[in-house]
C-alpha positions as a LaTeX table, in Angstrom:
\begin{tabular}{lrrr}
\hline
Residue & $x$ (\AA) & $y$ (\AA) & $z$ (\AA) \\
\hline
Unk1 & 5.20 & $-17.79$ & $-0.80$ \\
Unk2 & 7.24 & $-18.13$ & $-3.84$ \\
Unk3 & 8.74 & $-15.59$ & $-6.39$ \\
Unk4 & 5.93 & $-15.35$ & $-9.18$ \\
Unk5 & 8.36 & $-14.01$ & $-12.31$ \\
Unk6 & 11.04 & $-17.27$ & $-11.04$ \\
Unk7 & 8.44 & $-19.83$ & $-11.78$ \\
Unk8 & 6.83 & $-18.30$ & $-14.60$ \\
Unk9 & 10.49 & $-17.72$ & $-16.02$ \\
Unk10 & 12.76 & $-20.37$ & $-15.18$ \\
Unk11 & 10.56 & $-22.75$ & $-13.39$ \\
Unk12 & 12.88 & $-22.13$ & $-10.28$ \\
Unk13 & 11.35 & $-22.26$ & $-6.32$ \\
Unk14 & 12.91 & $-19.44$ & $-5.31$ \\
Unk15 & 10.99 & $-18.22$ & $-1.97$ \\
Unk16 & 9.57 & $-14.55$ & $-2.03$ \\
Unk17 & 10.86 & $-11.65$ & 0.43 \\
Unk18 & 8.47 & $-9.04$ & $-1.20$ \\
Unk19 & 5.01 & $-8.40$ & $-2.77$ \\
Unk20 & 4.24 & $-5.88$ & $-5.32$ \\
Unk21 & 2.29 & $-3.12$ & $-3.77$ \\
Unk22 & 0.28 & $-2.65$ & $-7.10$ \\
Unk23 & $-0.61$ & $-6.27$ & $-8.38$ \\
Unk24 & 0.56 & $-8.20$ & $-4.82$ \\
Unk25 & 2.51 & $-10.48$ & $-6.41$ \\
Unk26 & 5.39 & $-12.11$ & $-4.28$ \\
Unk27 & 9.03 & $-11.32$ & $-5.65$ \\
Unk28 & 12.18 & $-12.25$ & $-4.90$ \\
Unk29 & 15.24 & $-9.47$ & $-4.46$ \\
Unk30 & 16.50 & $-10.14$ & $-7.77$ \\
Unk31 & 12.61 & $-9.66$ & $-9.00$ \\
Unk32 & 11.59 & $-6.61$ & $-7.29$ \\
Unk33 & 12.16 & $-3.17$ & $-8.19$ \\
Unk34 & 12.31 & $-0.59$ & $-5.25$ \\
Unk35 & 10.53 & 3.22 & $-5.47$ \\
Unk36 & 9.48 & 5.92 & $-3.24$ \\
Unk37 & 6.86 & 8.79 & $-3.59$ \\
Unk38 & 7.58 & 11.67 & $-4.10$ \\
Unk39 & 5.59 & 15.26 & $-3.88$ \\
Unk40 & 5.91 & 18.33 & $-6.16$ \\
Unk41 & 7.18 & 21.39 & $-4.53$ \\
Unk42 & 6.18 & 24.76 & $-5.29$ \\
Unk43 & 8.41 & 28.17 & $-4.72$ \\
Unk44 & 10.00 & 29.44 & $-7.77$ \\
Unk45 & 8.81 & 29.42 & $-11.70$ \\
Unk46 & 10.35 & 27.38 & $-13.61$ \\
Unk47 & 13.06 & 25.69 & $-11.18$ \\
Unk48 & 10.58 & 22.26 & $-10.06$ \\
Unk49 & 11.49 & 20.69 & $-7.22$ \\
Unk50 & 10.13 & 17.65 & $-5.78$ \\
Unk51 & 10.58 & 16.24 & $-2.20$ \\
Unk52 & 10.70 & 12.59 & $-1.61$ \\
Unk53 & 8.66 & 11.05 & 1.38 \\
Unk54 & 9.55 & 8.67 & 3.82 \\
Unk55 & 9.33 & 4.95 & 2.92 \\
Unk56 & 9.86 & 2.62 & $-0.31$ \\
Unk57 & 7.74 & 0.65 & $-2.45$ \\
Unk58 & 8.38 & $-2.38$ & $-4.09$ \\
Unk59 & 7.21 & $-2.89$ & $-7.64$ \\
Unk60 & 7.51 & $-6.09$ & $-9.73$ \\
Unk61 & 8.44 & $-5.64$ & $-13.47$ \\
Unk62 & 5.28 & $-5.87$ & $-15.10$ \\
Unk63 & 3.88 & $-3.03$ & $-13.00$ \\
Unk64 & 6.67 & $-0.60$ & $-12.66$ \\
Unk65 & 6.69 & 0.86 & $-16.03$ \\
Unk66 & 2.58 & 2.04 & $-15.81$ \\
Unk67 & 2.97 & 3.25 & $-12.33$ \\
Unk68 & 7.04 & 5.06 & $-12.62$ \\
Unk69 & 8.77 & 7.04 & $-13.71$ \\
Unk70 & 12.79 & 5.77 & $-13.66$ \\
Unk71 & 15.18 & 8.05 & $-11.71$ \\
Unk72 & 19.31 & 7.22 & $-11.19$ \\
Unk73 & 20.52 & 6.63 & $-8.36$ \\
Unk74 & 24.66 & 5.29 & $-7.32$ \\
Unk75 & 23.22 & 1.62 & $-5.95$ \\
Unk76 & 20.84 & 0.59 & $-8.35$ \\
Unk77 & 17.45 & 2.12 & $-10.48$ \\
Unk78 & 14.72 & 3.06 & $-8.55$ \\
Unk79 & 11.85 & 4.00 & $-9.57$ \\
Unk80 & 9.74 & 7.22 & $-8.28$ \\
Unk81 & 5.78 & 7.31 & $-7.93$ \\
Unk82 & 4.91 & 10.95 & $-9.39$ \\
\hline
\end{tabular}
């Protein structure tokens, strides 16, 4: 399978090492955007806390922004499913 946004972009053959969990498209690393869920916590009023679960995702560009929301991290963004 081939990186979708490389030939749509750049008309490259770059070979895909993901797929989009939302739209399935295949994506290459420099193409896919990684997130994680994550699960509201509840305890104490007005302090939210959120715990994140086990496992990644792996969005593609298009889809990311309707389905995240962006969080910081040291290596790169990443994106966390709310």
């Amino acid at each position: 399978m081939r990186c979708y946004d490389c030939a749509t972009e750049a008309q490259l053959k770059t070979e895909a090492s993901a797929n989009c969990v939302v739209c399935g498209a295949g994506l290459c690393i420099e193409h896919s955007i990684e997130g994680y869920s994550q699960e509201a916590l509840t305890g104490s009023l007005g302090n939210p806390a959120v715990h994140r679960l086990p496992g990644r995702k792996l969005f593609c560009r298009t889809c990311a922004p309707d389905y995240l929301k962006l969080t910081v991290s040291p290596h790169r963004s990443q994106l966390a499913v709310g």
